[in-house]
C-alpha positions in Angstrom: 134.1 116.4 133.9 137.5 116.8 132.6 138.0 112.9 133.4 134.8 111.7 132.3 135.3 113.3 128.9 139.5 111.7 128.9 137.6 108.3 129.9 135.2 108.1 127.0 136.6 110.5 123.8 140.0 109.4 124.5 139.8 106.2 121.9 138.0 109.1 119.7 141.0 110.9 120.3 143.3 108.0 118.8 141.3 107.8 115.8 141.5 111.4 114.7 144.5 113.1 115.4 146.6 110.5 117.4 146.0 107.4 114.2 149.1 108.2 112.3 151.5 108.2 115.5 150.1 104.9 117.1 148.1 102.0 115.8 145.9 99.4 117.5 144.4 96.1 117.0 141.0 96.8 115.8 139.3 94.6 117.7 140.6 96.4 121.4 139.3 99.7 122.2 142.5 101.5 123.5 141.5 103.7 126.7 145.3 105.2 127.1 148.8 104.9 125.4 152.2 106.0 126.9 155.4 105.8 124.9 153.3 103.2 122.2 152.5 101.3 124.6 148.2 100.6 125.0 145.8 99.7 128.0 142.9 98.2 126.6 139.3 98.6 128.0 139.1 95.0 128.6 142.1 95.2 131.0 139.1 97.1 133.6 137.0 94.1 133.5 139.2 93.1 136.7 139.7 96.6 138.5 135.5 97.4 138.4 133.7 95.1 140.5 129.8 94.6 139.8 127.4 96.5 141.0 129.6 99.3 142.1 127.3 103.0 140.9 128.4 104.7 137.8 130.2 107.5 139.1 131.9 105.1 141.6 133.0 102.8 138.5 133.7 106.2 136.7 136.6 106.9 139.4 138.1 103.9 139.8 138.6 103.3 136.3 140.1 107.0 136.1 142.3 106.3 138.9 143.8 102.7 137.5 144.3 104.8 134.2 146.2 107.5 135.7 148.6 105.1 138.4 149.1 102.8 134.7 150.2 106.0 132.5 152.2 107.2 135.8 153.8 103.7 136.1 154.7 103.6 132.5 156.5 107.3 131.9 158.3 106.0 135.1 159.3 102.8 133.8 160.2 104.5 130.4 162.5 106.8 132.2 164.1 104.1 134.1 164.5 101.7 131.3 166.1 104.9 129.5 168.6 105.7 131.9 169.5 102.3 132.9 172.6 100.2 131.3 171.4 97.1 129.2 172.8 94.7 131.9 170.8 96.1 134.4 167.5 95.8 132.3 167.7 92.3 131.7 165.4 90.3 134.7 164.5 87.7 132.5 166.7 85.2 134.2 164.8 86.9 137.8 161.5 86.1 136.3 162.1 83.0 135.2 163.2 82.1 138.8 159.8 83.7 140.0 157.9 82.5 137.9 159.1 78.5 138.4 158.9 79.3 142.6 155.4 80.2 142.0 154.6 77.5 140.1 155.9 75.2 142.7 155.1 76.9 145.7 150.8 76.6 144.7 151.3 72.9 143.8 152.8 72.4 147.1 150.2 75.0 148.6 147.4 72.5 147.2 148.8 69.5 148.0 149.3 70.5 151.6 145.5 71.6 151.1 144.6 67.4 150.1 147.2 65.7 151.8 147.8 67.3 155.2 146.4 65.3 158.5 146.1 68.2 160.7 144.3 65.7 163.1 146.0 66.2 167.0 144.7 64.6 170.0 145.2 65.9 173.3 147.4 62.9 173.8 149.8 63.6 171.0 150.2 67.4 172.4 151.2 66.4 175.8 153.3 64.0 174.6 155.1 66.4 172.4 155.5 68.9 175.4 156.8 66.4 177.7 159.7 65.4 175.3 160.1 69.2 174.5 159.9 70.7 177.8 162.9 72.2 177.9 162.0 74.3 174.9 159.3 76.1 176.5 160.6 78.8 178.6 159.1 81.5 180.2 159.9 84.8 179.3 157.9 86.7 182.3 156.6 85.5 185.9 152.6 84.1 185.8 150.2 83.1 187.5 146.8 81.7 188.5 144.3 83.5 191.1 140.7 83.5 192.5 139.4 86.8 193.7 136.5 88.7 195.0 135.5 92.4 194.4 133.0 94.1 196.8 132.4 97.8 197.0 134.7 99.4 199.7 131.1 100.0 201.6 130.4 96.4 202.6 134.4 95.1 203.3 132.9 95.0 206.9 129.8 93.4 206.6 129.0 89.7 207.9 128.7 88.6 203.7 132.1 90.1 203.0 133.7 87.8 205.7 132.2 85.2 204.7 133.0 85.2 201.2 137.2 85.8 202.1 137.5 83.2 204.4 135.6 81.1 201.7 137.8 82.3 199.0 140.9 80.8 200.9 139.1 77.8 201.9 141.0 74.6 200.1 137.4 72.7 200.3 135.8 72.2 196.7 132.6 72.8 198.3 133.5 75.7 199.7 134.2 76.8 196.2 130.6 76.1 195.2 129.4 78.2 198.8 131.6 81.2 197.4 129.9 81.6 194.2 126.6 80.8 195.8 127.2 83.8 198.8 128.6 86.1 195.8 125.5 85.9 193.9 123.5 86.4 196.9 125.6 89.3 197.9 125.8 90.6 194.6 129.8 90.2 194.3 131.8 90.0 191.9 133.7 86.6 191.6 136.1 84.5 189.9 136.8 81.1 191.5 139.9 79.1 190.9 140.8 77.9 187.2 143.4 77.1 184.6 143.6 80.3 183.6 147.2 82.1 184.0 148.1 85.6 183.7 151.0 87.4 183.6 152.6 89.8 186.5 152.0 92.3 184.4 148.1 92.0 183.8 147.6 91.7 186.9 149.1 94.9 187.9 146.9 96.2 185.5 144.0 94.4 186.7 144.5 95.0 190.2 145.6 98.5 192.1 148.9 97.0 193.2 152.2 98.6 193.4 155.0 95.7 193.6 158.4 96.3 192.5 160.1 92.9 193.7 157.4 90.4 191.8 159.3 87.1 192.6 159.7 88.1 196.3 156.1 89.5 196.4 154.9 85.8 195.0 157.2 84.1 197.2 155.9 85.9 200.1 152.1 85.7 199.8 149.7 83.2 199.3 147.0 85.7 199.1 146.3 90.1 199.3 143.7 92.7 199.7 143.5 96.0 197.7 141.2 98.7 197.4 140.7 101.7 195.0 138.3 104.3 196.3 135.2 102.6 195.0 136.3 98.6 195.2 138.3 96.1 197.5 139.1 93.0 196.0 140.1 89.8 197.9 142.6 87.8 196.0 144.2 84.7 196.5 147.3 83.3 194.5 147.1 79.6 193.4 150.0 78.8 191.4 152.7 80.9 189.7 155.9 80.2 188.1 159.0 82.5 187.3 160.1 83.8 184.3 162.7 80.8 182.7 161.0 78.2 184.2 158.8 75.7 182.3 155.9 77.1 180.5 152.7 75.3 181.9 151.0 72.8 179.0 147.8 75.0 178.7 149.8 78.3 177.7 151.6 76.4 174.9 148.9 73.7 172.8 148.8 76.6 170.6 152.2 76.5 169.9 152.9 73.0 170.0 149.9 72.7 167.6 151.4 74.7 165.1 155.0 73.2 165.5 153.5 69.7 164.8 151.4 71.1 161.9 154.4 72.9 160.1 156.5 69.5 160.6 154.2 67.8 158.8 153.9 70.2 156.2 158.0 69.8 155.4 157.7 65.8 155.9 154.7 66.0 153.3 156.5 67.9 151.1 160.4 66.5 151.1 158.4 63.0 150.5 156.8 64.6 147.7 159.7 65.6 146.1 161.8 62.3 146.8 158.5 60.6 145.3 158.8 62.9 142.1 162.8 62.7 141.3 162.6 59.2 142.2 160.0 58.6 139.0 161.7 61.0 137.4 165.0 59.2 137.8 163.5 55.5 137.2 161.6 57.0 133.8 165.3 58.5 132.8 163.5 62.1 132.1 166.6 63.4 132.9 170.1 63.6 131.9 173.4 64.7 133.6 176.2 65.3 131.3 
């Protein structure tokens, strides 16, 4: 209440008692003033969005007009206790204010202009020359595996589907999938998917210590938790500071590609401008 009554009587207030200290353009209905300086009602309009409840509106507009009177017997103080030479920004804001202006007119050009069309052909091109700059930081790699519950690691199915799994055939791919669904196995066949060491340690109950010799030494494993076994096989890894494989880094190279021709865009834009500038003789060196 104590709020709802400063939020409504306060321009009252001004009128009565507070009219011979401060004055205010007539036409504005002043909702607060701190050291004779005024927030208008109209400065809300932005703060309370439509169809927001009464009470909700209520507190919002309270809360903007207590951080505004807080912000200004701050700003007061500091301005107070401040040397003159340390007040003066306007030099700062003028900088600001002419990077802002610049920064949204390249922001929208980039927004018209930009070709941010990239083939697959462009990409792999760009990773070929660049190879070198795509380093691992962490050993990957790329598996196919099988989980069956612990209970049927013996049965007739679950042999089947291992020596399926390690089975080079691509038919014998399509027989795994077929025997897991029919078995009612869990199964991920061979893909471009990589991972690193470190998901699949978390993926898999595995306790490995030496991870390049581990890869190195195995083409495949088995490991079991107390409900699970899975059958894994290892397709392809690589070791951390070798070459990053193409499909971990379109992304990236994307994004490289995009931001160059962002800065080409915008250094021709500006040659374009002084240029004109320079021919119409807008400008004078003395």
């Amino acid at each position: 209440m104590k709020r709802l009554f400063y939020l409504l009587f306060f321009p009252m207030l001004l009128q009565t008692a507070g009219c011979r200290y401060f004055t205010a353009p007539p036409e504005e209905e002043v909702i607060a003033v701190a050291f004779e300086t005024y927030l208008y009602r109209s400065e809300l309009e932005d703060v309370i969005s439509p169809g927001l409840s009464p009470a909700d509106s209520l507190e919002i507009a309270n809360q903007y007009i207590d951080n505004w009177i807080f912000q200004q017997v701050l700003l007061k103080h500091a301005a107070k206790n401040l040397p003159r030479e340390r007040r003066d920004f306007e030099k700062q804001l003028e900088n600001y204010r002419n990077s802002l202006i610049i920064y949204e007119y390249e922001s929208e050009l980039i927004r018209q202009k930009l070709d941010t069309t990239l083939t697959e052909e462009q990409i792999t091109a760009f990773y070929n020359e660049n190879s070198a700059d795509f380093q691992l930081r962490e050993n990957i790699v790329r598996i196919s595996y099988v989980k069956i519950p612990v209970k049927s690691v013996q049965t007739p199915a679950a042999k089947k589907v291992r020596k399926l799994l390690l089975s080079d055939s691509p038919d014998d791919t399509e027989k795994l999938i077929e025997q897991c669904d029919k078995s009612l196995f869990v199964c991920k066949p061979a893909d471009e998917q990589w991972m690193s060491f470190a998901e699949l340690l978390k993926e898999f109950p595995l306790d490995v210590f030496d991870q390049e010799g581990f890869l190195a030494g195995h083409t495949s494993f088995e490991t079991s938790d107390s409900l699970f076994t899975w059958f894994v096989r290892i397709n392809e890894y690589k070791f951390r500071d070798s070459t990053s494989p193409l499909i971990l880094e379109q992304q990236n190279i994307r994004n490289i590609i995009l931001n160059r021709r962002k800065q080409e865009l915008i250094n021709r834009m500006q040659h374009e401008i002084f240029q004109e500038a320079l021919k119409n003789k807008d400008f004078e060196k003395f």
